[in-house]
Backbone as numpy.savetxt, mean C-alpha at the origin, in Angstrom:
# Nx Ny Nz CAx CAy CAz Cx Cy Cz
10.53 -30.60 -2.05 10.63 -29.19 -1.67 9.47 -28.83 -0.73
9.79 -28.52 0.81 8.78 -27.85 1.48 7.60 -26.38 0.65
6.66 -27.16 0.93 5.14 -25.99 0.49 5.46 -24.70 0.52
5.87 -24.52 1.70 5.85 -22.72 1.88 7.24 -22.42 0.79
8.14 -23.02 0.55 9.01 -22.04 0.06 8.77 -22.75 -1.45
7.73 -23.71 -2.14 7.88 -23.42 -3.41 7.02 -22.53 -3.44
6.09 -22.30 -2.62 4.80 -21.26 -2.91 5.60 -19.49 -2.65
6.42 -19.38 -2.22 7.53 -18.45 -2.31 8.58 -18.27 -3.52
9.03 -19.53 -4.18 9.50 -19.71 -5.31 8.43 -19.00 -6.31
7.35 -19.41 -6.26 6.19 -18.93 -7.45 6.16 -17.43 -7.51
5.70 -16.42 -5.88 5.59 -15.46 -6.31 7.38 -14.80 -6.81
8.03 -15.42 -6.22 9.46 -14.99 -6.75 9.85 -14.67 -8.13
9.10 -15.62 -8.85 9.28 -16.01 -10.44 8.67 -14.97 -10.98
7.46 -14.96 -10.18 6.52 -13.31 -11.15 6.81 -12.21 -10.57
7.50 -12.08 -9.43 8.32 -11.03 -9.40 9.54 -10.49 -10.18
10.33 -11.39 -10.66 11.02 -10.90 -11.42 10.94 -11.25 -12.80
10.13 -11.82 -13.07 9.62 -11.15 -14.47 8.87 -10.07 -14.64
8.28 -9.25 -13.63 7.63 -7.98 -13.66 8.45 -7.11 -13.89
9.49 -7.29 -13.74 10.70 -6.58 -13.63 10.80 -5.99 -15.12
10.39 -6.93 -15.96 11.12 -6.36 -17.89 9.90 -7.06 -18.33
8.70 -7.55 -17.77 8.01 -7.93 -18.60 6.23 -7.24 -18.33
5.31 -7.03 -19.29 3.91 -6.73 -19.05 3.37 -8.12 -18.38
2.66 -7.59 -17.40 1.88 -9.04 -16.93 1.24 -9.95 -18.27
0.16 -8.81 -19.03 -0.27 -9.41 -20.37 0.69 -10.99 -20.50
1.92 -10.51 -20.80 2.72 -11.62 -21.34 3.10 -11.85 -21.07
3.07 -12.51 -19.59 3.71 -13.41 -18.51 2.43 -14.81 -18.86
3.04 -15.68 -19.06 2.11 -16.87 -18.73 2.55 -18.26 -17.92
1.46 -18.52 -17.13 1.43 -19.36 -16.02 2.96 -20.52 -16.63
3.07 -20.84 -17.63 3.81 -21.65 -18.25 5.70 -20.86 -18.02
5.66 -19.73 -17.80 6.94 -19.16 -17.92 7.17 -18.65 -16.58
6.05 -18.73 -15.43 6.22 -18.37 -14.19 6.57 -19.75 -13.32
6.48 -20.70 -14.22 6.32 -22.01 -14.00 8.16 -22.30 -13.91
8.55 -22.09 -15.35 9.61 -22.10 -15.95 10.96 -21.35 -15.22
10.92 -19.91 -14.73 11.27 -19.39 -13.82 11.38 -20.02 -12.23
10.41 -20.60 -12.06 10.40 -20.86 -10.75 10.81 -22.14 -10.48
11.31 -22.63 -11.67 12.21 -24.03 -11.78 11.35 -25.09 -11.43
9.96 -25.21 -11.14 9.01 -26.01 -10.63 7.98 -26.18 -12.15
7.40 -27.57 -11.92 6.14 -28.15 -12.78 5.22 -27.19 -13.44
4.52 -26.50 -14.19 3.16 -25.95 -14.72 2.21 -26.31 -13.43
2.24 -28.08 -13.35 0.95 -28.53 -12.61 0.64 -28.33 -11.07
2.41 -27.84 -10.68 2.63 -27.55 -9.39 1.90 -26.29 -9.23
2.06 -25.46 -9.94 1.44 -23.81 -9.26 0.13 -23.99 -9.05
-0.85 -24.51 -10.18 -2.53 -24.84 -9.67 -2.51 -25.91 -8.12
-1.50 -26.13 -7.81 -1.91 -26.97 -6.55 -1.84 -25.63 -5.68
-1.24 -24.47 -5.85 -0.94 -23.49 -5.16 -1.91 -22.26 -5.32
-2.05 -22.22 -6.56 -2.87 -20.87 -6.84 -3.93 -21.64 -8.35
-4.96 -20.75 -8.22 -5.87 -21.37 -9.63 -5.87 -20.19 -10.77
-5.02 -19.48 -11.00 -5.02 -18.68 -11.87 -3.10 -17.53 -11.85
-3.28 -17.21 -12.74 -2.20 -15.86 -12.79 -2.75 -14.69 -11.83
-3.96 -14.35 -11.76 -4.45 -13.38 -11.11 -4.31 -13.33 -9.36
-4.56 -14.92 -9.30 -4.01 -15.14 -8.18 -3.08 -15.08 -7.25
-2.04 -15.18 -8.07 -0.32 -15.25 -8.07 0.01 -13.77 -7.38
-0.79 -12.92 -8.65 -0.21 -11.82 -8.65 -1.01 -10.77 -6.96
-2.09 -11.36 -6.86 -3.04 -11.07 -5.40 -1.83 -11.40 -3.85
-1.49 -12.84 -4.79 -0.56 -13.38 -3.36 0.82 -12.77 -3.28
0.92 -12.25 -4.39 2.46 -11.08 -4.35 2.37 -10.01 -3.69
1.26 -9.41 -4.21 0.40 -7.99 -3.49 0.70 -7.66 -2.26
0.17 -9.19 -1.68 -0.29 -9.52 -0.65 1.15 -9.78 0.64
2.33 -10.30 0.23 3.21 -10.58 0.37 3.90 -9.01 0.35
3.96 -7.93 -0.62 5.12 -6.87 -0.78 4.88 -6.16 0.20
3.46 -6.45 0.44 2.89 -5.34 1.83 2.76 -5.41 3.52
3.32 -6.90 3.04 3.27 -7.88 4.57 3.78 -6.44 5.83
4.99 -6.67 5.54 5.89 -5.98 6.41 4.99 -4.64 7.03
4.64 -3.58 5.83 4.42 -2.34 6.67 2.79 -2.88 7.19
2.45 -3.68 6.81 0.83 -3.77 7.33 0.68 -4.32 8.75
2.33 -5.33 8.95 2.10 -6.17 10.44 2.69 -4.48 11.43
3.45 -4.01 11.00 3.46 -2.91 11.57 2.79 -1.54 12.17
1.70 -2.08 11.17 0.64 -0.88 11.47 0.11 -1.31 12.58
-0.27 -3.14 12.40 -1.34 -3.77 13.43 -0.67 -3.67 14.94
0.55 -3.41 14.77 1.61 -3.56 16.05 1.77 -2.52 16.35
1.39 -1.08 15.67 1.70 -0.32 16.32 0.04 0.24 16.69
-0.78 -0.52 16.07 -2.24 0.14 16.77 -2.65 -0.17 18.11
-1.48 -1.15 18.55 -1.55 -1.38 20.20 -0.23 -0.84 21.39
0.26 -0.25 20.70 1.26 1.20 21.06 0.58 2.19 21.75
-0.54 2.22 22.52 -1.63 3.15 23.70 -0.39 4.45 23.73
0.73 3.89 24.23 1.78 4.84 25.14 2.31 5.85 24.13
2.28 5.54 22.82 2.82 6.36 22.05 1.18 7.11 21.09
1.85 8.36 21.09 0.76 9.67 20.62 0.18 8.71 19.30
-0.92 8.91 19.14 -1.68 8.51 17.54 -0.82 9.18 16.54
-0.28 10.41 16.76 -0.32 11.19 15.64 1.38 10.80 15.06
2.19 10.17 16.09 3.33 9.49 15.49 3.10 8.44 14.97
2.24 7.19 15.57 1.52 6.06 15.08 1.34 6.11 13.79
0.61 7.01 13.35 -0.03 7.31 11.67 1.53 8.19 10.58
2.28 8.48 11.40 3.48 8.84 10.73 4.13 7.81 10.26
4.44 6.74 11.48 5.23 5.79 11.10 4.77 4.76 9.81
3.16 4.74 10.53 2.33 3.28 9.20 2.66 4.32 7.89
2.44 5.49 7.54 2.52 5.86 6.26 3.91 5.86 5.54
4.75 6.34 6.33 6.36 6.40 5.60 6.43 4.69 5.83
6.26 3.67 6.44 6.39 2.22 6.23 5.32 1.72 4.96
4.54 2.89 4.37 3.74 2.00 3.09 4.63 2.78 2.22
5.05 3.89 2.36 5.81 4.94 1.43 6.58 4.20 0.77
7.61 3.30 2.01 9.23 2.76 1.58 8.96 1.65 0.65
7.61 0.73 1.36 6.99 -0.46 0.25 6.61 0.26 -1.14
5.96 1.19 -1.39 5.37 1.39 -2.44 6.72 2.26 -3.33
7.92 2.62 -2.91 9.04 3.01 -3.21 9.88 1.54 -3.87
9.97 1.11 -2.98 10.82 -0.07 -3.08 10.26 -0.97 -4.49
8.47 -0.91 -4.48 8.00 -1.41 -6.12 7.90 -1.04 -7.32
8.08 0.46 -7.05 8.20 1.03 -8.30 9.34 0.84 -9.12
10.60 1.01 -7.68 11.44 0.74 -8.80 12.01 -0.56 -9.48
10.90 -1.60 -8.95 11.30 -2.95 -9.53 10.24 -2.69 -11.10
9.81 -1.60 -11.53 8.52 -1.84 -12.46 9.77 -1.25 -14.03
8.87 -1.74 -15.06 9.76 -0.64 -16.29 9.26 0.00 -16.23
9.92 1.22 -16.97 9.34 2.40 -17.31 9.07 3.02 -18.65
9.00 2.40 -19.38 8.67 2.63 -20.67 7.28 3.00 -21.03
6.97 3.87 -21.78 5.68 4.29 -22.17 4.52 3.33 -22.92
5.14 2.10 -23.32 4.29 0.89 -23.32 3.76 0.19 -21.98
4.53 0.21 -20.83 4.23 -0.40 -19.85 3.56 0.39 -19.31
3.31 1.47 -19.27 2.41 2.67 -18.55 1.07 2.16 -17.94
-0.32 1.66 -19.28 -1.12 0.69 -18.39 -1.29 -0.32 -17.43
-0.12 -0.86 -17.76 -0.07 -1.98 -17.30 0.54 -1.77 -15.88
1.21 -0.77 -15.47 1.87 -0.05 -13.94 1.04 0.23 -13.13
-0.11 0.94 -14.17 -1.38 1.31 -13.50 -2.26 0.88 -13.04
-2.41 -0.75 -13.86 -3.33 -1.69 -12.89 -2.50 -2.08 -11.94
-1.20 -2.45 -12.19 -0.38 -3.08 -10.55 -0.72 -2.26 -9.48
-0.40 -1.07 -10.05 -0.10 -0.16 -8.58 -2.24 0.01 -8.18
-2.88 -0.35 -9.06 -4.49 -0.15 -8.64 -4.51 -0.82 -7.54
-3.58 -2.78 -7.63 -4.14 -3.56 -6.98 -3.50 -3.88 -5.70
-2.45 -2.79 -5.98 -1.07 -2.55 -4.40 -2.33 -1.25 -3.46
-2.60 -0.26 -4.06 -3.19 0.20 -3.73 -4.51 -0.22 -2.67
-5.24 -0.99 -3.62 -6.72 -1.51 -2.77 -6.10 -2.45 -1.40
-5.36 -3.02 -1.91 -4.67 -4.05 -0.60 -4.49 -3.13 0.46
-3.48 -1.98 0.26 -3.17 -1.42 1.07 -4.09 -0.75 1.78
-5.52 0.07 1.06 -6.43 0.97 1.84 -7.70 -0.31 2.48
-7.53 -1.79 1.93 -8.61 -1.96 2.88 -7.76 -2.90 4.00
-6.64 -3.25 3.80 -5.99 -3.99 5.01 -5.73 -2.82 6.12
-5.42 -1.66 6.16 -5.43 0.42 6.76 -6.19 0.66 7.42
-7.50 0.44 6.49 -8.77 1.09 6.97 -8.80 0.48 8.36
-9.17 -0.71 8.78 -9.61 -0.65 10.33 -8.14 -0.10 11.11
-6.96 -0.34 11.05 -5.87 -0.05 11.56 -6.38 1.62 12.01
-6.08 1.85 11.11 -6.17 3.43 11.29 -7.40 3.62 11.84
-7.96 3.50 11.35 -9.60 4.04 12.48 -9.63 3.34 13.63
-8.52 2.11 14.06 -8.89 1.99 15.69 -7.88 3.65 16.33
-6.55 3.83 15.47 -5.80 4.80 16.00 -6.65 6.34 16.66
-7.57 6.14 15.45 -8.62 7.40 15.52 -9.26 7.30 16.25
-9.47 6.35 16.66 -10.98 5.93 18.41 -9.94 5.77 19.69
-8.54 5.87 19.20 -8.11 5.99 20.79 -7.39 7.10 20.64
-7.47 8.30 19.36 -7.28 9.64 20.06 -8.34 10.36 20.33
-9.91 9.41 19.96 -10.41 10.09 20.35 -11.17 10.17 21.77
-10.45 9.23 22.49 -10.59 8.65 23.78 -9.85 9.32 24.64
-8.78 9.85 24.24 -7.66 10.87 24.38 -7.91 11.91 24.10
-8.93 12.24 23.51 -9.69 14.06 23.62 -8.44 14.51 22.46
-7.61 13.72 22.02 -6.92 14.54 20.87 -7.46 14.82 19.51
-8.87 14.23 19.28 -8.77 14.33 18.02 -10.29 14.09 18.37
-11.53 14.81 17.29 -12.87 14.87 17.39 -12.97 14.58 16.22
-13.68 13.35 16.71 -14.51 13.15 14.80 -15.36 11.97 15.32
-16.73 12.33 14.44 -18.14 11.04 14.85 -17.81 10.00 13.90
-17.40 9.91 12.95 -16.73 8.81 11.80 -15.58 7.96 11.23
-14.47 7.91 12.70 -13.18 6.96 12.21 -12.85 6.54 11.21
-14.03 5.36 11.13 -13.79 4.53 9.84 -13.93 5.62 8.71
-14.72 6.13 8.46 -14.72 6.88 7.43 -13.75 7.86 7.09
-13.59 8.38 8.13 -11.83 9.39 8.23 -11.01 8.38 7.92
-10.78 7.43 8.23 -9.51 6.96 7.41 -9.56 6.40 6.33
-10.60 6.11 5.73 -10.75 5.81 4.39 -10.75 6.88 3.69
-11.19 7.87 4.11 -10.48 9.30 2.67 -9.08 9.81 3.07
-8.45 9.80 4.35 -7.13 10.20 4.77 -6.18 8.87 3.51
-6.51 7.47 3.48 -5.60 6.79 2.93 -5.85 6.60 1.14
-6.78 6.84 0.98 -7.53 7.07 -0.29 -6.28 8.47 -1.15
-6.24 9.48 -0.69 -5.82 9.91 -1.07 -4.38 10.37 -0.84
-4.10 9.58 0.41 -2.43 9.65 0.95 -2.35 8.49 -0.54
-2.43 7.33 -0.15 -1.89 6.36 -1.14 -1.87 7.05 -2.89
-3.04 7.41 -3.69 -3.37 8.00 -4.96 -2.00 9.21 -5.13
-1.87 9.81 -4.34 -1.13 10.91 -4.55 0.38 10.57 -4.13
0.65 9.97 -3.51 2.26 9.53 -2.94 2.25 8.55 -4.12
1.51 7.72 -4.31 1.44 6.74 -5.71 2.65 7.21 -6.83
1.60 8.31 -7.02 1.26 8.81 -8.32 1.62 8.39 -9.91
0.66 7.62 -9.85 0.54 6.34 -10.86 -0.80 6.62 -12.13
-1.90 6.86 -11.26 -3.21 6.82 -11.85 -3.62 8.07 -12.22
-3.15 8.90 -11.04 -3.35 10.54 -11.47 -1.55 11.53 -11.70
-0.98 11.29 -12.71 0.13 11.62 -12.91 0.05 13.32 -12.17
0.73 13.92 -10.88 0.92 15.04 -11.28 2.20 15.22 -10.72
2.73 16.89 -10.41 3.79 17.69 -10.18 4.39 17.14 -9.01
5.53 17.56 -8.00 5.50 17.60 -7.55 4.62 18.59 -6.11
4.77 19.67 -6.87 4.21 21.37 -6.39 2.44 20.74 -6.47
1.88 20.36 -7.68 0.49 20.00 -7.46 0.03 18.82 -6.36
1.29 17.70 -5.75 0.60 16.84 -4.69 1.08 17.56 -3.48
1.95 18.42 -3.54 2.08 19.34 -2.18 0.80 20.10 -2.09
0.24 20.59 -2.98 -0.93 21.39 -2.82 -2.38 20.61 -2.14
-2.36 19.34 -2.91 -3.39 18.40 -2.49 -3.04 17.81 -0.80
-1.90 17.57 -0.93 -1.80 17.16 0.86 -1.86 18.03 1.86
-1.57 19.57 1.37 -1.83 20.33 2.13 -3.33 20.97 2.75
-3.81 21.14 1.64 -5.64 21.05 1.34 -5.80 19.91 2.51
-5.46 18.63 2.06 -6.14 17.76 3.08 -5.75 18.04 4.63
-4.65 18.42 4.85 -4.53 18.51 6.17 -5.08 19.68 6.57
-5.37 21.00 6.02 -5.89 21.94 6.56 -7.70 21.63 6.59
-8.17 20.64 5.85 -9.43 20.13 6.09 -9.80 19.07 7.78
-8.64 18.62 7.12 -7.89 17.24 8.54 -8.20 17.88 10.05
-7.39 19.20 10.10 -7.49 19.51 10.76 -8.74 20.54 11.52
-9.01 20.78 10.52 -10.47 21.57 11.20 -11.73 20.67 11.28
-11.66 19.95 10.90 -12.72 18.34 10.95 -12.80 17.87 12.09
-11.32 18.10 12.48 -10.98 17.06 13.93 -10.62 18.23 14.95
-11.19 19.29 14.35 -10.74 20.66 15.82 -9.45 19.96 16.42
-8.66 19.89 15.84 -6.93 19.93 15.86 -6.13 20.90 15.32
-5.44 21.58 16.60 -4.82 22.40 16.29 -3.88 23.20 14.89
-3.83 23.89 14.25 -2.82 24.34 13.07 -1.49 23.58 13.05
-1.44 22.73 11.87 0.38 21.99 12.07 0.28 21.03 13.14
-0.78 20.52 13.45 -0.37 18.71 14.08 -0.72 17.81 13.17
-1.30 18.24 12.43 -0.86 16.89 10.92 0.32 17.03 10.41
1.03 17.99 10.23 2.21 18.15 8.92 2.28 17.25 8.72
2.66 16.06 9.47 3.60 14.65 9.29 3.45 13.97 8.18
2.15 14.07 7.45 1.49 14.09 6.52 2.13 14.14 4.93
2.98 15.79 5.54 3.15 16.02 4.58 5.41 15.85 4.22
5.45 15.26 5.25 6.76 14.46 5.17 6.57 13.06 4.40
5.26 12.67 3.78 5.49 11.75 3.50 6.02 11.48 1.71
5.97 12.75 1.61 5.75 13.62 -0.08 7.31 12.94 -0.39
């Protein structure tokens, strides 16, 4: 069996046992078992479960992340569609995993570390993406701010936490309130006009 697709077989296997099962009680031996391949085969691939589950992460997010990088060299198109598109493309990923998760009130912790570690992937693979977007609107006089990087690490910090909404359970009406807050901050930060963020808030 070619490398790349048993190492595709593996995260396959712990993908769908995530499906009905707590990671807790997934073991390397039944991801093994699933994936129709050896125990001894996966350590040639990965050195732990934790691993597995990093290279899944890592894998569910592929798609909207090569997109972001592809569209941070999109000059011709406005920043402010740029940052529309990368967010509704993490939206549909982080949509598309939930509903592979259970939902039972036992699995609740255990959702919460997944989605912790979908999360971090997502805001530090972002962070430079988005802050180059931010240095070429601000090259473009569209957008004022002395700190990129740092603007997009609280813009995705709390886009991701709140579109999540995993770790901080709330309303619907209470993350409309929070995204709105942010964009009316968003926007006076970056002396940008009233309502050129909304897009923001399409992502709800």
């Amino acid at each position: 069996m070619p490398k790349q697709l048993k190492y595709d077989k593996i995260l396959d296997a712990l993908q769908k046992l995530l499906e009905t099962k707590e990671l807790s009680n997934i073991s390397v031996s039944e991801i093994a078992q699933t994936a129709e391949i050896g125990k001894g085969s996966i350590y040639y691939y990965f050195s732990s479960k934790d691993a597995i589950l990093e290279a899944l992460v890592e894998r569910n997010y592929e798609a909207p992340i090569t997109t972001a990088r592809h569209l941070a060299e999109q000059r011709e198109i406005s920043p402010f569609t740029r940052m529309a598109l990368i967010f509704q493309a993490c939206r549909n990923s982080s949509a598309a995993f939930l509903k592979t998760q259970p939902s039972t009130t036992k699995a609740a912790p255990e959702r919460a570390f997944l989605h912790q570690k979908y999360m971090n992937h997502l805001i530090v693979s972002l962070k430079p993406v988005l802050a180059s977007i931010i240095e070429q609107g601000i090259a473009q006089d569209l957008i004022r701010c002395a700190d990129p990087v740092s603007l997009a690490e609280i813009v995705l910090i709390v886009l991701t936490v709140k579109m999540d909404n995993t770790l901080v359970p709330s309303t619907t009406d209470e993350i409309e309130q929070t995204i709105s807050a942010l964009i009316s901050l968003l926007e006076k930060g970056t002396e940008n006009p009233a309502g050129s963020l909304n897009f923001l808030m399409a992502q709800l």
